[in-house]
C-alpha positions in Angstrom: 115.1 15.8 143.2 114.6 16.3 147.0 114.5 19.9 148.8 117.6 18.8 150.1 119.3 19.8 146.9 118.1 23.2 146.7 119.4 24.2 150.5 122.9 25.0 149.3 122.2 27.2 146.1 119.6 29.0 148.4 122.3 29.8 151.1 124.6 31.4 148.4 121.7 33.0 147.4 121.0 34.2 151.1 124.7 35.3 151.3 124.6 37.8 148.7 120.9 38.9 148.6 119.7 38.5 151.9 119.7 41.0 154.6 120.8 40.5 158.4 117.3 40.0 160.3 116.5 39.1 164.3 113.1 37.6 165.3 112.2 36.3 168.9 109.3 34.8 170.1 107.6 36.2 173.0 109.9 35.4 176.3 112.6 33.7 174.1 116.1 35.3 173.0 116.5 37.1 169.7 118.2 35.1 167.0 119.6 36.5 164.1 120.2 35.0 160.4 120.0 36.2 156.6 116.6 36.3 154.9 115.4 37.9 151.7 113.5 41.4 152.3 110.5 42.7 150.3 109.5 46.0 151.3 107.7 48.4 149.3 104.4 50.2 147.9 101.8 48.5 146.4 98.2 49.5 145.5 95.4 48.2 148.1 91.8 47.7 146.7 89.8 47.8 143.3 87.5 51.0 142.8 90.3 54.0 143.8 93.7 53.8 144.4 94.9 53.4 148.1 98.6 52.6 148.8 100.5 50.7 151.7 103.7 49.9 152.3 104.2 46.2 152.4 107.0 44.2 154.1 107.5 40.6 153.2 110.4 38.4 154.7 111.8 34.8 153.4 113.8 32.7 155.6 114.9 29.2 155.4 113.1 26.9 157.4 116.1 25.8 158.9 116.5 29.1 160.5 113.2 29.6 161.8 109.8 28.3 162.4 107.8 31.2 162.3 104.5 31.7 164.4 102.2 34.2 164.1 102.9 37.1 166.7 106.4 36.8 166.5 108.9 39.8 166.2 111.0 40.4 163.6 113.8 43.8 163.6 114.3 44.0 160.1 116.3 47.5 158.6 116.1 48.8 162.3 111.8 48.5 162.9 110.3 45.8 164.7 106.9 44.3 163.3 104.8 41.3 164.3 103.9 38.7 161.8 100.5 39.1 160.5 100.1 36.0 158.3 102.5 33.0 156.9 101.9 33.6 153.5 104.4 30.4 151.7 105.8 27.4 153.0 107.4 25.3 150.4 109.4 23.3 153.4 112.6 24.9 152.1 111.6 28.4 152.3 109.2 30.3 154.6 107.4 33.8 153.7 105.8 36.2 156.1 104.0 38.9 155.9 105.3 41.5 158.6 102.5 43.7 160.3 103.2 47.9 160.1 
């Protein structure tokens, strides 16, 4: 099986579970499309317990390339992306800085 076969069951995915984002690149126009939204707590480190929020966003490639430094308005707050964390060539992860 190619990738190819997977882009249509992950847009019906995107169309029920995924969440209206935006995301421009510095001097560019915004662009919005549906992506799948991670945001939560999690515990940070090994010896004591330390908490951050976390805020993780999938988008198909197709939609957008992303680049580090590149702002994303997800649920109303804008954040930069810190690191590309997956890229199967079908789906792209991000970790979102703040």
């Amino acid at each position: 099986m190619t990738l190819d076969a997977f882009q249509r069951p992950t847009r019906d995915l995107l169309a029920r579970l995924g969440e209206q984002v935006s995301v421009a690149r510095a001097g560019g126009a915004s662009k919005t499309f549906r992506a799948f939204v991670d945001e939560a707590v999690q515990e940070v480190g090994q010896r004591g317990r330390v908490y951050s929020s976390k805020r993780v966003v999938a988008m198909m490639l197709a939609d957008w390339q992303p680049l580090k430094g590149d702002t994303f308005t997800v649920r109303g707050k804008d954040s930069k992306v810190e690191d590309i964390a997956e890229n199967d060539g079908l789906v792209v992860t991000v970790v979102l800085h703040g």
